[in-house]
C-alpha positions as CSV (number, residue, x, y, z in Angstrom):
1,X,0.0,0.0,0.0
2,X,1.1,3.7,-1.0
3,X,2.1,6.0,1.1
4,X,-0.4,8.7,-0.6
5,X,-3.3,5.8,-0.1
6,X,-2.8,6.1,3.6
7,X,-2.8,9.8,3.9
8,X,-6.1,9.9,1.5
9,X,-7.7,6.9,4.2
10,X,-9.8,9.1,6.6
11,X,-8.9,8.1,10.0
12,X,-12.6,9.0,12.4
13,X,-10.9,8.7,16.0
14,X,-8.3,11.0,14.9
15,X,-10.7,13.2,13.2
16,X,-13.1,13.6,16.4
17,X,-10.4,13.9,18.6
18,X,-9.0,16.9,16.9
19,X,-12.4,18.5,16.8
20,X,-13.1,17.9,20.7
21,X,-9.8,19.8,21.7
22,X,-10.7,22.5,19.4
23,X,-13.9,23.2,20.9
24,X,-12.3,23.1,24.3
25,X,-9.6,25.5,23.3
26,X,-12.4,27.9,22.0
27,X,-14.0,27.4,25.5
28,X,-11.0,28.0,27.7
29,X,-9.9,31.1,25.6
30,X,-13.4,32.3,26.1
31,X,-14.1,31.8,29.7
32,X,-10.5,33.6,30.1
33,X,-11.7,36.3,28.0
34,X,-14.5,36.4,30.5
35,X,-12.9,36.7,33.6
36,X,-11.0,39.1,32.5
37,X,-13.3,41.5,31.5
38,X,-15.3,40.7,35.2
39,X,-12.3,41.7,36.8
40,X,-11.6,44.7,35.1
41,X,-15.0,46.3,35.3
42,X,-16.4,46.5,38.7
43,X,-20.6,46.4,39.5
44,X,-22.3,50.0,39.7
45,X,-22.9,51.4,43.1
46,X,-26.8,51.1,44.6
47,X,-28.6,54.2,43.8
48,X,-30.8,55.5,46.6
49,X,-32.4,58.8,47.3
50,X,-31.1,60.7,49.9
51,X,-32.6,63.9,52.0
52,X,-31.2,66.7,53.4
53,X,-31.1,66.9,57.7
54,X,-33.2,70.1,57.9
55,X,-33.2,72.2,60.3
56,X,-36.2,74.9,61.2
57,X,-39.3,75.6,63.5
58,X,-41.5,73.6,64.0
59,X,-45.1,73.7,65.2
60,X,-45.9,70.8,67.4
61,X,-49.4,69.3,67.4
62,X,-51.2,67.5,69.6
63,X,-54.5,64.5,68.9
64,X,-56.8,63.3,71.1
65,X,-60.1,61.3,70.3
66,X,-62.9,63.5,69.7
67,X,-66.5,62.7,69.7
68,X,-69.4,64.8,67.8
69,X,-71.9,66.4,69.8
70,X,-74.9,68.9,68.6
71,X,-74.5,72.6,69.7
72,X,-78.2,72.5,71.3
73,X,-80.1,69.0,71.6
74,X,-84.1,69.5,72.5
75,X,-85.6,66.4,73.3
76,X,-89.3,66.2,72.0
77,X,-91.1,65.4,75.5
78,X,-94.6,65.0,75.8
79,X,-96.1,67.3,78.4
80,X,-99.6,66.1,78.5
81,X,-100.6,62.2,78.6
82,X,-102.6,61.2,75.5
83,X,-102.2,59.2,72.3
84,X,-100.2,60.2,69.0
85,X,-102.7,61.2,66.2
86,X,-100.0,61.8,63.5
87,X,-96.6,62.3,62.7
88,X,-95.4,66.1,60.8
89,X,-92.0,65.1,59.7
90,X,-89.8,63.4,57.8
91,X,-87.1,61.7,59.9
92,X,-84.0,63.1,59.7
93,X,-84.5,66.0,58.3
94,X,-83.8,69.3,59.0
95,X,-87.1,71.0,60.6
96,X,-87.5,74.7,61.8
97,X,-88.1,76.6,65.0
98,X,-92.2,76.0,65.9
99,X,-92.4,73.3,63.2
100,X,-95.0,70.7,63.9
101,X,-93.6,67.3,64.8
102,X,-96.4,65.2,66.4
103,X,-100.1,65.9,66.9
104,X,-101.4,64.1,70.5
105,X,-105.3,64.1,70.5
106,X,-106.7,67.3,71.7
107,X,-110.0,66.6,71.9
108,X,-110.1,65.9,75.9
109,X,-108.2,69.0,76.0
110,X,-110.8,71.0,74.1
111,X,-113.8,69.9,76.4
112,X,-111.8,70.6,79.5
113,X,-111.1,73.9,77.9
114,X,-115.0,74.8,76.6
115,X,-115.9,73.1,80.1
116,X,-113.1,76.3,81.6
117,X,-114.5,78.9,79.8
118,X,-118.3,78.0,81.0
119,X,-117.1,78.2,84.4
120,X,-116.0,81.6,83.4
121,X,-119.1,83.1,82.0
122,X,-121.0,81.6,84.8
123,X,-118.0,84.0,87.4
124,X,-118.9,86.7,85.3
125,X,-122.4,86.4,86.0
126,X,-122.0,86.5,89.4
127,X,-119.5,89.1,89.8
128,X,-122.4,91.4,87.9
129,X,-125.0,90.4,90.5
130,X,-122.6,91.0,93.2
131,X,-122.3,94.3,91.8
132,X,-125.9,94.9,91.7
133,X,-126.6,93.9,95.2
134,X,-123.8,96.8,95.5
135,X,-125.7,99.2,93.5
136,X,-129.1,98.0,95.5
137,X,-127.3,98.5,99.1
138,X,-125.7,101.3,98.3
139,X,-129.3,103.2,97.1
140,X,-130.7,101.7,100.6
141,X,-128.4,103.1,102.6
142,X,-128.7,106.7,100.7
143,X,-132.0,106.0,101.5
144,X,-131.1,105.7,105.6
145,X,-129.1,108.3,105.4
146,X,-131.7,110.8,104.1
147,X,-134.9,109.2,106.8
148,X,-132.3,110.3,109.6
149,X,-131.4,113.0,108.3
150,X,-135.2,113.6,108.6
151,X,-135.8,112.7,112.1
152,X,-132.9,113.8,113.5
153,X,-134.5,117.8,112.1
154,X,-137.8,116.9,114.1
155,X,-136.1,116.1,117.4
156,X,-133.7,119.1,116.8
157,X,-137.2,120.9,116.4
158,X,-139.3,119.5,119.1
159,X,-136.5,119.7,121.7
160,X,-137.0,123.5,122.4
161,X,-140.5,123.2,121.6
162,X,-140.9,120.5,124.7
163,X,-139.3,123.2,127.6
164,X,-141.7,125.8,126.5
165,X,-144.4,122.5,126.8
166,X,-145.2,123.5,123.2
167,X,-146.0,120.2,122.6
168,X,-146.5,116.9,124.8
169,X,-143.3,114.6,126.0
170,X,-145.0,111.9,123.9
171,X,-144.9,113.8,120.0
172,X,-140.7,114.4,121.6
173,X,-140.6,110.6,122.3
174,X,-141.5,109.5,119.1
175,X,-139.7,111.8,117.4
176,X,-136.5,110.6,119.6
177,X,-137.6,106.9,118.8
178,X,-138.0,107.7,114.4
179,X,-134.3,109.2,114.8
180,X,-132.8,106.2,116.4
181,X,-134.8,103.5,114.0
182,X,-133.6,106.1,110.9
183,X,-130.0,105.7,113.1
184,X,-130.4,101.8,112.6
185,X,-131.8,101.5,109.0
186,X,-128.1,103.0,108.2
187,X,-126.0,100.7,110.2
188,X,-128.3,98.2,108.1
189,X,-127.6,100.0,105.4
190,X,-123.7,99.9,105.3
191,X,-123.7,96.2,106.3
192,X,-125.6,95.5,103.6
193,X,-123.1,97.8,101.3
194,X,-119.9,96.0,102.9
195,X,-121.6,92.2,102.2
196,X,-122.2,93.4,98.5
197,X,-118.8,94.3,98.3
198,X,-117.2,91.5,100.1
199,X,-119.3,89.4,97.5
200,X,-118.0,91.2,94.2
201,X,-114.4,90.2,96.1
202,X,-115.7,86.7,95.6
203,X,-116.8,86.5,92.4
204,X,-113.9,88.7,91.5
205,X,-111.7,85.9,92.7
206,X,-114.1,83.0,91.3
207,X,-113.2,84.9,87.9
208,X,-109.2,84.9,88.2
209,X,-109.7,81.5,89.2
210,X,-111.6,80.4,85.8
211,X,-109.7,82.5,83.7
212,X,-106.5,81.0,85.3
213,X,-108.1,77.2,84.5
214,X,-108.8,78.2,81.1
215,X,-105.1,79.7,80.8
216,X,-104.3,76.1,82.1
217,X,-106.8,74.2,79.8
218,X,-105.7,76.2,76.3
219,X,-102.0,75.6,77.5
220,X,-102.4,71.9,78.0
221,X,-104.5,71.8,74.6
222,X,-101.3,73.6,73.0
223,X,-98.7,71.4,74.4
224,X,-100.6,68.6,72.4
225,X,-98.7,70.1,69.5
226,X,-95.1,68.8,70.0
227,X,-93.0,71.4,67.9
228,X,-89.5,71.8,67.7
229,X,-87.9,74.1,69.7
230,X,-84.9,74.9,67.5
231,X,-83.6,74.9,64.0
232,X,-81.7,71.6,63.7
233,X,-81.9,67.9,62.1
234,X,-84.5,66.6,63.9
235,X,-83.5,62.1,64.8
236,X,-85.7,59.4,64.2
237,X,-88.9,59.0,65.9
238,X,-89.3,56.6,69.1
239,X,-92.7,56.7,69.3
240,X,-95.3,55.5,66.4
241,X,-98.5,56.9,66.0
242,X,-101.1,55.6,68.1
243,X,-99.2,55.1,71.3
244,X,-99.6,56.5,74.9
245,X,-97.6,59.2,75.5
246,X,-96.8,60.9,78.9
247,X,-94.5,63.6,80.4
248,X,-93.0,60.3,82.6
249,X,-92.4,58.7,79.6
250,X,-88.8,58.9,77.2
251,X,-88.3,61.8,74.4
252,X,-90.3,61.1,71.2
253,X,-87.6,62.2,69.0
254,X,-84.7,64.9,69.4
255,X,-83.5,67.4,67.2
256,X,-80.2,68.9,67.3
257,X,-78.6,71.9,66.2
258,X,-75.4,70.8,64.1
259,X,-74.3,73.9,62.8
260,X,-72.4,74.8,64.2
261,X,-71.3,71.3,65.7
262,X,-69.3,70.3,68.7
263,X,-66.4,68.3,69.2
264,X,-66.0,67.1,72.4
265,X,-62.4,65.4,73.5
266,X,-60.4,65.0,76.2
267,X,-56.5,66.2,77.3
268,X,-54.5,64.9,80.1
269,X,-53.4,66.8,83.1
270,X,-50.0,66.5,82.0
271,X,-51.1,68.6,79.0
272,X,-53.2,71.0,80.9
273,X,-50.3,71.8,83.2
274,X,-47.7,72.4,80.4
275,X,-50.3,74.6,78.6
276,X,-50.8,76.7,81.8
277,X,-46.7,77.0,82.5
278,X,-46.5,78.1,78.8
279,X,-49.7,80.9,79.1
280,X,-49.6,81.8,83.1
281,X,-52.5,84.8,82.9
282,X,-56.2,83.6,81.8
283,X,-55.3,86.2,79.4
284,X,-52.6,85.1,77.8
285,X,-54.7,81.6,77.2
286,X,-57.6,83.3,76.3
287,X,-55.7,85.1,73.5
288,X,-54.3,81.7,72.4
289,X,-57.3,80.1,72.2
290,X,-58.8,82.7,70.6
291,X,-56.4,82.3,67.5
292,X,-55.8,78.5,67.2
293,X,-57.3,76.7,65.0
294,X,-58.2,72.5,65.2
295,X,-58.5,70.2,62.6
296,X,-60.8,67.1,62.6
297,X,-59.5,64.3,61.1
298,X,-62.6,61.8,60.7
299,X,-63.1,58.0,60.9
300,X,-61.7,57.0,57.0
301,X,-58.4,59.0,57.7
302,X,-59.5,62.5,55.7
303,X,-59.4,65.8,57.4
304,X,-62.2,68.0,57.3
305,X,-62.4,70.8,55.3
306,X,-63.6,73.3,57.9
307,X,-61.2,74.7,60.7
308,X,-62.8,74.6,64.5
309,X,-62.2,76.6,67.1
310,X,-61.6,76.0,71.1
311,X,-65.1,76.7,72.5
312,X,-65.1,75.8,76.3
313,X,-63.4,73.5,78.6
314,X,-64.9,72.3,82.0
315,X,-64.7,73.5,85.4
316,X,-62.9,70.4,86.8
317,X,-60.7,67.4,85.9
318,X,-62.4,64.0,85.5
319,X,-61.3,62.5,89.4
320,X,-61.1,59.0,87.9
321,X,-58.8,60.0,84.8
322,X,-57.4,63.5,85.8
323,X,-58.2,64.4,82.3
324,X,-59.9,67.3,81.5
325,X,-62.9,67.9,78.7
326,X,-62.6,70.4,76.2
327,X,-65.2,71.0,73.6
328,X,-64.2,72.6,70.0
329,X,-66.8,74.0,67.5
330,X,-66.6,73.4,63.5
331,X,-68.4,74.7,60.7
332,X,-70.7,72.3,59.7
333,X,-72.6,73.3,55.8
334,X,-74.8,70.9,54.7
335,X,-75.1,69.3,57.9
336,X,-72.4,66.9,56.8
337,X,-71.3,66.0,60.5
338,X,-73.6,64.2,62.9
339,X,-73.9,64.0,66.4
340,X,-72.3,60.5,67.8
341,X,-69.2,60.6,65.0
342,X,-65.6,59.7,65.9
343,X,-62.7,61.8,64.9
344,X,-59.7,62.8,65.9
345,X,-59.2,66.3,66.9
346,X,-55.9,67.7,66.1
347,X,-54.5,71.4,67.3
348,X,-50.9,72.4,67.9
349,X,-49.5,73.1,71.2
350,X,-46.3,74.5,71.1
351,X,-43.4,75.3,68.7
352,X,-39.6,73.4,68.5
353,X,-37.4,76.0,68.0
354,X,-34.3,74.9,65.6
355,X,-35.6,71.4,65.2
356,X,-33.9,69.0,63.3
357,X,-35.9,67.0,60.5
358,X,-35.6,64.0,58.8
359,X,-38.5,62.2,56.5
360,X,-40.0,59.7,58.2
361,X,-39.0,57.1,56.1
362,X,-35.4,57.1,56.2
363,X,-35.8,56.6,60.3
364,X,-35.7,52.7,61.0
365,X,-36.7,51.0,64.6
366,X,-34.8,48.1,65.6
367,X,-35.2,46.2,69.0
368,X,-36.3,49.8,70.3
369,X,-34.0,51.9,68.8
370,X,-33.9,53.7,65.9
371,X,-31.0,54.6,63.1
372,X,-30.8,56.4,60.0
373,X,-28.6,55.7,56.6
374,X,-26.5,58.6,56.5
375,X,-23.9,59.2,53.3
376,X,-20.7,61.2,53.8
377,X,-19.5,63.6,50.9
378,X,-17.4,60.4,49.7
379,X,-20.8,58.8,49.1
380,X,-19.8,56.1,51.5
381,X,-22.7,54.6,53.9
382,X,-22.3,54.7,57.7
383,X,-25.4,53.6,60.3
384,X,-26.4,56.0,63.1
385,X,-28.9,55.5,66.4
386,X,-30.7,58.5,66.5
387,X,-32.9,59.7,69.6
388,X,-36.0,60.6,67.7
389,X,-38.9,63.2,69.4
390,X,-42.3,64.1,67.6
391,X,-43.3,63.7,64.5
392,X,-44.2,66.9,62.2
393,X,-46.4,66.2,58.9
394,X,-44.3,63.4,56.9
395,X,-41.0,64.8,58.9
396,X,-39.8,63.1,62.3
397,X,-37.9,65.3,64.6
398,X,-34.2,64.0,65.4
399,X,-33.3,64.9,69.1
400,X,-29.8,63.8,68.4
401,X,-27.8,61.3,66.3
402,X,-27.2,64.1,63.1
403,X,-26.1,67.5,62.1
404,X,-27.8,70.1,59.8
405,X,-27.3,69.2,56.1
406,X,-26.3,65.9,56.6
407,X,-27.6,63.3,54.1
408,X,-29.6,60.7,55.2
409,X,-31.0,57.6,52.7
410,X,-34.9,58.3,52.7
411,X,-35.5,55.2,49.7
412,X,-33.0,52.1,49.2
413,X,-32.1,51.9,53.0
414,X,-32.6,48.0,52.4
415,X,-29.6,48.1,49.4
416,X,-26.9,49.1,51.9
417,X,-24.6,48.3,54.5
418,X,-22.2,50.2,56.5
419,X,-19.2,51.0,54.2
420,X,-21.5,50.7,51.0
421,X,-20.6,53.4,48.1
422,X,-23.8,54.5,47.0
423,X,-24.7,56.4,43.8
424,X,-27.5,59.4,46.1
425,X,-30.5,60.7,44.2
426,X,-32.4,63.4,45.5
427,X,-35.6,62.2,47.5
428,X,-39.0,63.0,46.6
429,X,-41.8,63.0,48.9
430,X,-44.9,61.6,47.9
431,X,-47.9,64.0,47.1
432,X,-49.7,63.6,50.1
433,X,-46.9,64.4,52.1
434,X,-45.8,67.6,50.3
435,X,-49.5,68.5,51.4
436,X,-48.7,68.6,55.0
């Protein structure tokens, strides 16, 4: 066999063989290629957002739980006992001063009223007759008067007449006798006068007291009317028509003034002390009521659009809680707020001078302490405990841990470690926190 015939043989192990080290060549030369460039070019730094340490004043506010009350609430009492005839109002709605709620029968009222004013005619007609008996005694008596008068001339007469034995002792008798009888017909006279009179006092008092029963009569006939006292949202009914109502018995319905509404809540002594130390003269609190302003921030987390104002607080400290009750008075168009809502009334109490502030997200609690992210000018990542005090808006006050301008990692806190080179963005606070 020819040397040319065995080069032109093709020889298969050799073949494969060749190919197998030439793809593993390729492989190494790539993988060193590979971990070359790896080594050369280094991974990015973590971007974060960072915030400023600000410092400034700061007003300091203070929440408590707050629970809506209506300015004025008139509970709808019955004042006579008797049975609901109808109902005037829609429940719920808003009624006006002297508006007719409920309608209790007044016909028992009427009859004791017509049966009143009877008993008043029938006064009358005796204080006339009195007063005619008057007129009648009064005539008699003139009457006396003028017989005596008479007599008393005909004993003056037959006096002198008798001592010159003119005439006889018996015509001066008689005449004596006529002038006491005349005498006597006066005394009757004026008695009869006085009893006339002392009857005209009765009757007179028979008619005060039948007007005063049909004063009392037409007043018990108009308290069968149940009207509303006030302008305000008048509350569901308690009583239906047809039932026995009574002035024992519980309120029919109320209606309460909600506009202005009030806010009751509570502060602890605690508070109350530190407000007196910072305002020492009534004065001086007076004037700061006067100007602050509270917020109610409701049951679904919103705050009302209306500002309220410090109203009254009570005369004494609750002995069990040693808090004291405040009550606060908001705006209230279109009756929005109701009496028996929760809220939470807000209203600040005093300002930090200098504060420091930090967003409250870049402040992280762990096993009761908290730490910030903070980034030196090299961009480098160290971990600070901070002593935190109150919270302002979306801000938390630092009491100590950082210095004014400092940068502190508000987003991408959970990218870093201390020692971590960071590439810092500026922060941006959500929209509802720019609000604040």
């Amino acid at each position: 066999m020819s040397l040319a015939h065995i080069t032109n043989t093709p020889l298969p192990g050799i073949v494969i063989w060749t190919r197998t080290c030439l793809v593993f060549s390729i492989l190494l030369t790539a993988a060193g290629c590979s971990n070359v460039t790896s080594a050369a070019k280094p991974p990015d730094p973590p971007s974060v957002e960072v915030a400023e340490v600000v410092q400034r004043d700061v007003p300091i506010s203070g929440e408590w739980i707050g629970t809506l009350d209506g300015m004025v609430n008139a509970d709808i009492k019955a004042q006579v006992s008797g049975y609901l005839l109808e109902q005037d109002y829609t429940e719920g709605s808003f009624v006006r001063k002297g508006q007719l709620l409920f309608q209790i029968d007044p016909r028992p009222f009427k009859a004791v009223l017509d049966q009143a004013q009877g008993q008043v005619e029938q006064a009358n007609g005796q204080l006339a007759q009195a007063r005619a008996q008057l007129i009648q005694a009064e005539a008699q008596l003139a009457v006396a008067q003028a017989n005596q008068g008479r007599t008393q001339l005909d004993v003056d007469r037959y006096v002198p007449l008798a001592k010159q034995q003119a005439i006889t002792q018996q015509e001066l008798d008689n005449a004596t006798q006529n002038n006491l009888a005349a005498k006597a017909q006066i005394q009757a006279a004026k008695a009869a006068v006085e009893t006339a009179k002392a009857q005209i006092q009765a009757a007179n008092a028979t008619v005060e007291a039948t007007r005063a029963t049909v004063e009392t009569a037409q007043l018990n006939l108009g308290f069968t009317r149940l009207i509303s006292p006030i302008d305000g949202v008048a509350g569901i009914a308690q009583q239906q028509v047809g039932a026995l109502v009574s002035p024992s018995g519980s309120p029919v319905t109320t209606v309460s003034t909600v506009d202005p509404i009030k806010a009751y809540f509570t502060v602890s002594e605690q508070e109350y002390l530190a407000f007196t130390r910072q305002f020492p003269s009534q004065a001086s609190r007076d004037a700061d009521r006067s100007r602050q302003q509270l917020e109610l921030i409701l049951a679904d987390g919103t705050t009302y659009s209306q500002k309220g104002r410090y109203y009254v607080a009570d005369r004494q400290a609750n002995q069990s809680t040693g808090a004291f009750r405040l009550a606060g008075l908001f705006p209230n168009p279109g009756n929005t707020l109701r009496p028996g809502q929760y809220g939470r009334v807000r209203a600040e109490t005093a300002t930090r001078k200098g504060a420091l502030l930090v967003p409250q997200r870049a402040v992280g609690e762990l096993q009761g302490s908290y730490q910030v992210a903070v980034v030196d000018p090299q961009n480098k990542v160290s971990i600070r405990t901070v002593k935190v005090g109150e919270r302002s808006g979306a801000l938390w006050i630092i009491e100590d841990g950082v210095q004014p301008g400092e940068r502190v990692i508000a987003e991408g806190v959970q990218k870093v470690a201390p020692g971590t080179v960071v590439n810092p963005k500026p922060y941006t606070p959500p929209a509802e926190a720019k609000g604040r």
